[in-house]
C-alpha positions as a Markdown table, in Angstrom:
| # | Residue | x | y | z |
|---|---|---|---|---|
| 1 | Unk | -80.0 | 54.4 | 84.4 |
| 2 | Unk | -79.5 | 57.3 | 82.4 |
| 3 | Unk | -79.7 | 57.0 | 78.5 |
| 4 | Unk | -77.4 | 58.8 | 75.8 |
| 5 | Unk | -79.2 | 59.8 | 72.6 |
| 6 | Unk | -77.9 | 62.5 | 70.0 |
| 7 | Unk | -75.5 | 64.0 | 72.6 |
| 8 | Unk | -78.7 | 64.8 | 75.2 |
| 9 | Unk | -78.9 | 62.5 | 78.5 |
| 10 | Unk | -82.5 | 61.4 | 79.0 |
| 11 | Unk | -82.9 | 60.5 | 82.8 |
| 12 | Unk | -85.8 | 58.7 | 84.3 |
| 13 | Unk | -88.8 | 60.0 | 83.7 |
| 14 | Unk | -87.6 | 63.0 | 81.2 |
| 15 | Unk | -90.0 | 64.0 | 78.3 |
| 16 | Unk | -87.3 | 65.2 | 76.1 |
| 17 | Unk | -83.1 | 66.7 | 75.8 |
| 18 | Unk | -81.9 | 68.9 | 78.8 |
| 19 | Unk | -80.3 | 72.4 | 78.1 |
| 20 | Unk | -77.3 | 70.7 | 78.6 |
| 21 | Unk | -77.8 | 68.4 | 76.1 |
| 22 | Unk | -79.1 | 71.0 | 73.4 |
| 23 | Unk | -75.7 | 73.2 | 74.2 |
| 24 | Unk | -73.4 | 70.5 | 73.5 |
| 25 | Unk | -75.4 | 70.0 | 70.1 |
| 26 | Unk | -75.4 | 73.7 | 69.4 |
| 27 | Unk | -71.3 | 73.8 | 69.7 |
| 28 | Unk | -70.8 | 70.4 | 67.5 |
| 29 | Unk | -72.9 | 71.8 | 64.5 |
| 30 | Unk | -70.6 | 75.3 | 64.9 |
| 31 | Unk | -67.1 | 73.4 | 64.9 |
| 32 | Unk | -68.6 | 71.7 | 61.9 |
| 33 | Unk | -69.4 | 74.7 | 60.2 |
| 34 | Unk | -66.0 | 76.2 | 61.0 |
| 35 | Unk | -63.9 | 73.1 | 60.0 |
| 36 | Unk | -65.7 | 73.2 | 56.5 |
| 37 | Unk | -65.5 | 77.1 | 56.0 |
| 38 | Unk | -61.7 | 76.6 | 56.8 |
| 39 | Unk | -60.8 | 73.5 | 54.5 |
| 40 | Unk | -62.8 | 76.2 | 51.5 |
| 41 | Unk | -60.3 | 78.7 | 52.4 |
| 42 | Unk | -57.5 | 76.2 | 51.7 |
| 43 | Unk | -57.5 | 76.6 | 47.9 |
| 44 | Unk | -54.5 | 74.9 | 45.7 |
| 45 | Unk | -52.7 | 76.7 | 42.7 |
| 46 | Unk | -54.7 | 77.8 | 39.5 |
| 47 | Unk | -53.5 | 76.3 | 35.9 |
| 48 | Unk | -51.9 | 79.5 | 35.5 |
| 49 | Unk | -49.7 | 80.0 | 38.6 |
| 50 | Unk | -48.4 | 76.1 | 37.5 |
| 51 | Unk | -48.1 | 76.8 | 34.0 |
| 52 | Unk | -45.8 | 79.6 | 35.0 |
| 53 | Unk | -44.0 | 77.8 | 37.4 |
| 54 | Unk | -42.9 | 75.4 | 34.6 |
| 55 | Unk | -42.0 | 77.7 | 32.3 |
| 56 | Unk | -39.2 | 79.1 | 34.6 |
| 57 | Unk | -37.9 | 75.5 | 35.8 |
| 58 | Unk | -37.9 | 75.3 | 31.9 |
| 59 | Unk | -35.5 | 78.1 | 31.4 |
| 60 | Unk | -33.5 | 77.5 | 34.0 |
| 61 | Unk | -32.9 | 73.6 | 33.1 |
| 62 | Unk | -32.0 | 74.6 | 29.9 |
| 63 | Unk | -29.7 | 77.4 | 30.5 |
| 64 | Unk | -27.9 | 74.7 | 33.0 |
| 65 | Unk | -28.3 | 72.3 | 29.9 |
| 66 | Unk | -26.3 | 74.8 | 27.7 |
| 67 | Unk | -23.7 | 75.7 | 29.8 |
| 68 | Unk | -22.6 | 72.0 | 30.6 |
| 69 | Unk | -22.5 | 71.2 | 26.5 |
| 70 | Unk | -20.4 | 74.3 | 26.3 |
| 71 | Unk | -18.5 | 72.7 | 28.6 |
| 72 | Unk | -17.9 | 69.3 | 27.5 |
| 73 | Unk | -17.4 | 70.8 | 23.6 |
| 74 | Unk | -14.5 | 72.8 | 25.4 |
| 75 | Unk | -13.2 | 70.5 | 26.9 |
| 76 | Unk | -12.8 | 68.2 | 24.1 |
| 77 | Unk | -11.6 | 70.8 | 21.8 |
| 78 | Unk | -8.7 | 71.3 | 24.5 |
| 79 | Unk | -8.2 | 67.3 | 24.2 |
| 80 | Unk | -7.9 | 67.9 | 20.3 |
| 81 | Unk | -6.1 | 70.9 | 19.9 |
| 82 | Unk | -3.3 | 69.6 | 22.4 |
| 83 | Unk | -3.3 | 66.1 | 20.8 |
| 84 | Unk | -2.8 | 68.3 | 17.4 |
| 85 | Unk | 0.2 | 69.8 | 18.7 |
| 86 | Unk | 1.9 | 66.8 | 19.8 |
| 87 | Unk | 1.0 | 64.9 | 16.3 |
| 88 | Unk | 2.6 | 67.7 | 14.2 |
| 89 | Unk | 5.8 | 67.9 | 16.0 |
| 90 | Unk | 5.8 | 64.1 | 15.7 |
| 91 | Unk | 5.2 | 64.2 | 12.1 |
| 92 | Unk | 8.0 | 67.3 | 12.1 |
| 93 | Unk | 10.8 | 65.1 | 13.9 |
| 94 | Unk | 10.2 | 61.9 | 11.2 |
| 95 | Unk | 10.2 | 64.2 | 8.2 |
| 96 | Unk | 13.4 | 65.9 | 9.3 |
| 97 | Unk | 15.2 | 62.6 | 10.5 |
| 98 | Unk | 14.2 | 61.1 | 6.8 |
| 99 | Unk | 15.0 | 64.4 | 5.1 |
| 100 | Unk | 18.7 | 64.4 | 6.8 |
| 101 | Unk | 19.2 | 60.8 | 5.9 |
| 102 | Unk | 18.4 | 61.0 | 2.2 |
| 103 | Unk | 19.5 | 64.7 | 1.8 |
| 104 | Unk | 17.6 | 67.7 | 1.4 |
| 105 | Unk | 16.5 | 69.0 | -2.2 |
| 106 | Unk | 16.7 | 72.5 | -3.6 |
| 107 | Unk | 12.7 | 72.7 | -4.5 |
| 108 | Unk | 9.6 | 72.7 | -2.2 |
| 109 | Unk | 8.2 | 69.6 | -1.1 |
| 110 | Unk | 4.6 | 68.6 | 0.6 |
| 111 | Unk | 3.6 | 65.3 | 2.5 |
| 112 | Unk | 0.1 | 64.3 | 3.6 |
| 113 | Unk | -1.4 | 61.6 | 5.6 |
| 114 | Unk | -4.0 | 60.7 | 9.0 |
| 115 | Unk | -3.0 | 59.5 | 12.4 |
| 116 | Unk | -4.7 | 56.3 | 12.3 |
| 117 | Unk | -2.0 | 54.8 | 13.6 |
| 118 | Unk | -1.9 | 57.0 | 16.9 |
| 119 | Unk | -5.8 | 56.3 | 17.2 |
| 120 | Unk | -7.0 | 59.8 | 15.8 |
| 121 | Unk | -8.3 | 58.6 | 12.4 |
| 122 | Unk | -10.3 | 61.9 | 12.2 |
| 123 | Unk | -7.3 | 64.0 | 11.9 |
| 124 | Unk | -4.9 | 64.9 | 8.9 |
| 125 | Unk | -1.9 | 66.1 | 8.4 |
| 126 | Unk | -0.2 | 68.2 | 5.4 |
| 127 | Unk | 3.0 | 69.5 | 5.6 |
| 128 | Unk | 5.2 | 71.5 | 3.3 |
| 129 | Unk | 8.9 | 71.5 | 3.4 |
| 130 | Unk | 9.7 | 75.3 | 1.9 |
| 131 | Unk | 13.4 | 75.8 | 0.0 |
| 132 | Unk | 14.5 | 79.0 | 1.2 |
| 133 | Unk | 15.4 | 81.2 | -2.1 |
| 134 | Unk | 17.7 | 84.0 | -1.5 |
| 135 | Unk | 17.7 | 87.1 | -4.1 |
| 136 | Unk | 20.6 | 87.7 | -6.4 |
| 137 | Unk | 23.0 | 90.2 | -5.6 |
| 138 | Unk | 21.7 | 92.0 | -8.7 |
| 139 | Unk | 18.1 | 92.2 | -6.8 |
| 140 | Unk | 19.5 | 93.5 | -3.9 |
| 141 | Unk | 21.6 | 96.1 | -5.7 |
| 142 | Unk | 18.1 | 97.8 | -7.7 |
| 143 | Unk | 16.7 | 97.4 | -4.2 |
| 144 | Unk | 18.9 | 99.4 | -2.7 |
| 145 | Unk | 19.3 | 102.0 | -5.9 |
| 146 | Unk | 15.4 | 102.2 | -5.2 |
| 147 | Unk | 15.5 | 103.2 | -1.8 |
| 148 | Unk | 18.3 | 105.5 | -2.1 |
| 149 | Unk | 16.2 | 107.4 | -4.9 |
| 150 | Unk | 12.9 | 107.5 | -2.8 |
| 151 | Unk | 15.2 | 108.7 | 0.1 |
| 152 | Unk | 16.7 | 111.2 | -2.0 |
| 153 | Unk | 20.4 | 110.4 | -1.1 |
| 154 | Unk | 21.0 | 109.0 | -4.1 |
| 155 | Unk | 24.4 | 110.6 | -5.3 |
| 156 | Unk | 26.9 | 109.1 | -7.4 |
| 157 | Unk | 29.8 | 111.5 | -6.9 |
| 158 | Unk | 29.4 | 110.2 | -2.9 |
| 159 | Unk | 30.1 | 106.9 | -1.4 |
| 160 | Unk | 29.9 | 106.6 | 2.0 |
| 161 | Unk | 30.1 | 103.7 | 4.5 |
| 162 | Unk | 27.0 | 102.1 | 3.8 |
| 163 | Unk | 28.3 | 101.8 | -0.3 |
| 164 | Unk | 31.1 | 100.3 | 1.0 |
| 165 | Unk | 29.7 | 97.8 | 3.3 |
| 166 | Unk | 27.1 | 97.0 | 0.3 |
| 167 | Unk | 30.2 | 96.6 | -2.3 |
| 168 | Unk | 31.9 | 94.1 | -0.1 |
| 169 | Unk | 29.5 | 92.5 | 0.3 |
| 170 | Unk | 28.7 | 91.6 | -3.3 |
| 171 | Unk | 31.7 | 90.0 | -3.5 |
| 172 | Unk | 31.1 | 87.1 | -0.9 |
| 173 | Unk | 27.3 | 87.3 | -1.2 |
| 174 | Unk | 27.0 | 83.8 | -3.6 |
| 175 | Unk | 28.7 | 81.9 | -1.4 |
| 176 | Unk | 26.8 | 83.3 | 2.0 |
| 177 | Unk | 23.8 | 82.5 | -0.7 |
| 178 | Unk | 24.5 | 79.5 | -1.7 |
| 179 | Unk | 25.4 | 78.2 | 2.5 |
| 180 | Unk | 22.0 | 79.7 | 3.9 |
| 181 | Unk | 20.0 | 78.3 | 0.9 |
| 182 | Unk | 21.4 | 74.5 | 1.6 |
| 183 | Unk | 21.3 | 74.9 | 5.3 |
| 184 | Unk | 17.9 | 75.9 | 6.2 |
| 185 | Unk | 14.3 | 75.0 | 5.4 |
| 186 | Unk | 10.9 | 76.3 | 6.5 |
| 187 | Unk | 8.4 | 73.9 | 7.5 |
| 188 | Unk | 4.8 | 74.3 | 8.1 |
| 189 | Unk | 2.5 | 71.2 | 9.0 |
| 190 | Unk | -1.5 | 72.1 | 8.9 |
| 191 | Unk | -3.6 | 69.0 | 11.1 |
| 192 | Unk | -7.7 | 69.2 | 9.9 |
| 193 | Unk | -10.0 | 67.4 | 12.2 |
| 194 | Unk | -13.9 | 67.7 | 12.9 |
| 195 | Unk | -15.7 | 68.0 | 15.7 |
| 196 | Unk | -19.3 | 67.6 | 14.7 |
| 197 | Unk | -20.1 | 70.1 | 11.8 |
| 198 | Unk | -17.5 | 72.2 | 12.5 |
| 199 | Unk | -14.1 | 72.1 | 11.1 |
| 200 | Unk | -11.3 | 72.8 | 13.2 |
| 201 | Unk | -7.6 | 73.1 | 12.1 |
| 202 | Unk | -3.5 | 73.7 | 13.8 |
| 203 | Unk | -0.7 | 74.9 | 11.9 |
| 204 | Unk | 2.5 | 74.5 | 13.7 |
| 205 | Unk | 6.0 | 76.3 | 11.5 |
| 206 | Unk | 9.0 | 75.9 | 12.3 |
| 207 | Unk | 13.2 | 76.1 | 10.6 |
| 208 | Unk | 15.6 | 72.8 | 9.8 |
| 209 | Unk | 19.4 | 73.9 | 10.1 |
| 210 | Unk | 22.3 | 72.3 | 9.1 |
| 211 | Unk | 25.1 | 73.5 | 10.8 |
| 212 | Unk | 27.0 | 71.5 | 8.8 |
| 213 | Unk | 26.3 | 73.0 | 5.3 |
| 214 | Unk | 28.0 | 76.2 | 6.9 |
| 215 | Unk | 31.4 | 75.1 | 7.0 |
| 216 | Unk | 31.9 | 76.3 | 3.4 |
| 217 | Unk | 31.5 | 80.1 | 4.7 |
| 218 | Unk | 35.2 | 80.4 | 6.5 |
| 219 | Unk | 36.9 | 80.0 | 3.0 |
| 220 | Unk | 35.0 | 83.6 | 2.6 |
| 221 | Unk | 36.8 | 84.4 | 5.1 |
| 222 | Unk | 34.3 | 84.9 | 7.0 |
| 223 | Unk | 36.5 | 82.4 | 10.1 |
| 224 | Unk | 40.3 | 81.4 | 10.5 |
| 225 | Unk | 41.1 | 78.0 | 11.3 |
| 226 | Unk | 43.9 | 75.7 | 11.4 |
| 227 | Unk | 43.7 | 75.1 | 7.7 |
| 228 | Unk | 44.0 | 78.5 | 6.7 |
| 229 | Unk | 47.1 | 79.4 | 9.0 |
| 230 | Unk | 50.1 | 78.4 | 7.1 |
| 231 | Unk | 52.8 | 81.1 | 9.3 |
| 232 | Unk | 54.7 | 77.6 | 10.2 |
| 233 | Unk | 55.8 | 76.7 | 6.8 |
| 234 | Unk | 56.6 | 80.5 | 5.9 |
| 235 | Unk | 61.0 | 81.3 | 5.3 |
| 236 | Unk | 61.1 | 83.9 | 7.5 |
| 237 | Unk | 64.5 | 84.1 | 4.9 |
| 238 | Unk | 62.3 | 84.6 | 1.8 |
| 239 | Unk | 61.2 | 88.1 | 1.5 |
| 240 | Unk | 58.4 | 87.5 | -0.5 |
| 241 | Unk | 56.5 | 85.3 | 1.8 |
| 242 | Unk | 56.4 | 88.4 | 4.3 |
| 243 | Unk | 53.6 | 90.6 | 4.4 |
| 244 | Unk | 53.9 | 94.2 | 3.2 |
| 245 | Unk | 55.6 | 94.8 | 0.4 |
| 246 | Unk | 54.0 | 94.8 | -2.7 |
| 247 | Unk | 49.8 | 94.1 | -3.0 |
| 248 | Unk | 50.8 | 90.8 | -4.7 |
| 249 | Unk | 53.2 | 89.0 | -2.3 |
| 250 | Unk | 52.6 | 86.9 | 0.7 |
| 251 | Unk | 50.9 | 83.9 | 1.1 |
| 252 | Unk | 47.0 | 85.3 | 1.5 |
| 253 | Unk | 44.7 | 86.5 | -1.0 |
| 254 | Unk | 45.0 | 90.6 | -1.1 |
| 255 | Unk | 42.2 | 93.1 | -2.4 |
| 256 | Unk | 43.4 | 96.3 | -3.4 |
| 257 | Unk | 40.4 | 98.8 | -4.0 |
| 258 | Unk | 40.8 | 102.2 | -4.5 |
| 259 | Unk | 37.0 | 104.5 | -4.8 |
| 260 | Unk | 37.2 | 107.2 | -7.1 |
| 261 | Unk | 35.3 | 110.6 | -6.9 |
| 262 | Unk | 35.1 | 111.0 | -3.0 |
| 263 | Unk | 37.2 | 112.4 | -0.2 |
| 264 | Unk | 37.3 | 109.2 | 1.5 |
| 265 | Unk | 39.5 | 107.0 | -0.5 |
| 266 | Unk | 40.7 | 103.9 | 0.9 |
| 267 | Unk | 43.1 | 101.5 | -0.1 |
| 268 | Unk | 42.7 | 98.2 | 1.0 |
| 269 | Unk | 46.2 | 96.1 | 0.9 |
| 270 | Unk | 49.4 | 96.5 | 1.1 |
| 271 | Unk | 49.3 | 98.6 | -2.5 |
């Protein structure tokens, strides 16, 4: 029976391998040599090439990294600057409604707290209620001088329509005065918060009226009403409750102005 040694077949009787045998041998020993020459030319990366490799995966994480905290810090200043908004006009409505109930005052006034209550202890709130001041007629009169002179039609043998409008006006301008002054205010409410190191602020204006405080403009003339019209209780008998006439009869208030020194001369009444 044949015998299998080292990849040769010794039969009966043989001295040593076949050529078969020593063949077989030869091709093992250069598939050997070939698996080991191709596992050498299966190198991994150097130190370098991984180094690099990190570095970029670096940058890239943190630029991803930057862009979400930019994110989140916009979105929560969003969150803050429309929760702002909402707590000023809140503190806006209470001021007013308190203001209208215990009357409004002829001089500047400023409130300050924190909305705590509404769960926004970080924020605060000032807000100043602003008298509205109107200039004397006076002021308005050297205003106008002053423009006139830098205008250069500045002439005082010459009134024209504007004058006129401007003199009329002097004569109901306290009690338009008085009525804007004691029906309107300016409000401005300023809410401070922080979000981190950096301070953050909102400043909401806004105007009170009282339509109410108004009323006193129609006895200017300025509207007719019921009150004022008094034709019923006129005798149409009675000539001096008609109108016409003379500048001083009838039942209304007359004015009777006559401008000097211009071509337009008007007369204003029954003069």
């Amino acid at each position: 029976m044949p015998v299998r040694r080292s990849g040769v077949f010794l039969g009966p009787g043989a001295g040593g391998p076949s050529k078969a045998g020593k063949k077989k041998s030869k091709q093992g020993k250069e598939r050997s040599n070939k698996g080991k020459a191709k596992a050498a030319d299966q190198t991994g990366f150097t130190l370098l090439e991984v180094l690099i490799a990190v570095a970029i995966l670096a940058v890239v994480m943190t630029s991803m990294l930057a862009s979400q905290l930019n994110s989140m810090q916009a979105t929560r200043y969003a969150r803050d600057i429309t929760a702002a908004a909402l707590l000023a006009e809140n503190v806006i409505v209470n001021l007013e409604f308190e203001h209208r109930q215990e009357g409004w005052v002829s001089s500047d006034q400023e409130f300050e707290g924190d909305f705590s209550d509404q769960g926004y202890p970080d924020m605060d709130w000032v807000c100043t209620v602003h008298f509205i001041e109107l200039p004397e007629y006076n002021q308005l009169l050297e205003a106008k001088e002053g423009a006139d002179e830098v205008s250069g039609s500045s002439d005082d043998n010459v009134v024209d329509a504007g004058d006129q409008a401007f003199g009329a006006l002097g004569m109901v301008w306290p009690i338009v005065k008085a009525a804007i002054e004691n029906s309107i205010r300016k409000v401005d409410c300023t809410v401070k918060w922080k979000q981190g190191k950096l301070e953050h602020e909102f400043v909401l204006q806004t105007f009170w009226t009282d339509p109410a405080a108004l009323l006193q403009l129609p006895g200017a003339g300025g509207e007719f009403t019921e009150e004022d019209d008094n034709s019923g209780s006129e005798d149409p008998t009675d000539p001096s409750s008609r109108g016409g006439g003379s500048g001083s009869s009838g039942s209304g208030p007359r004015v009777n102005q006559r401008l000097q020194g211009s071509p337009g001369t008007q007369n204003l009444g029954g003069g």
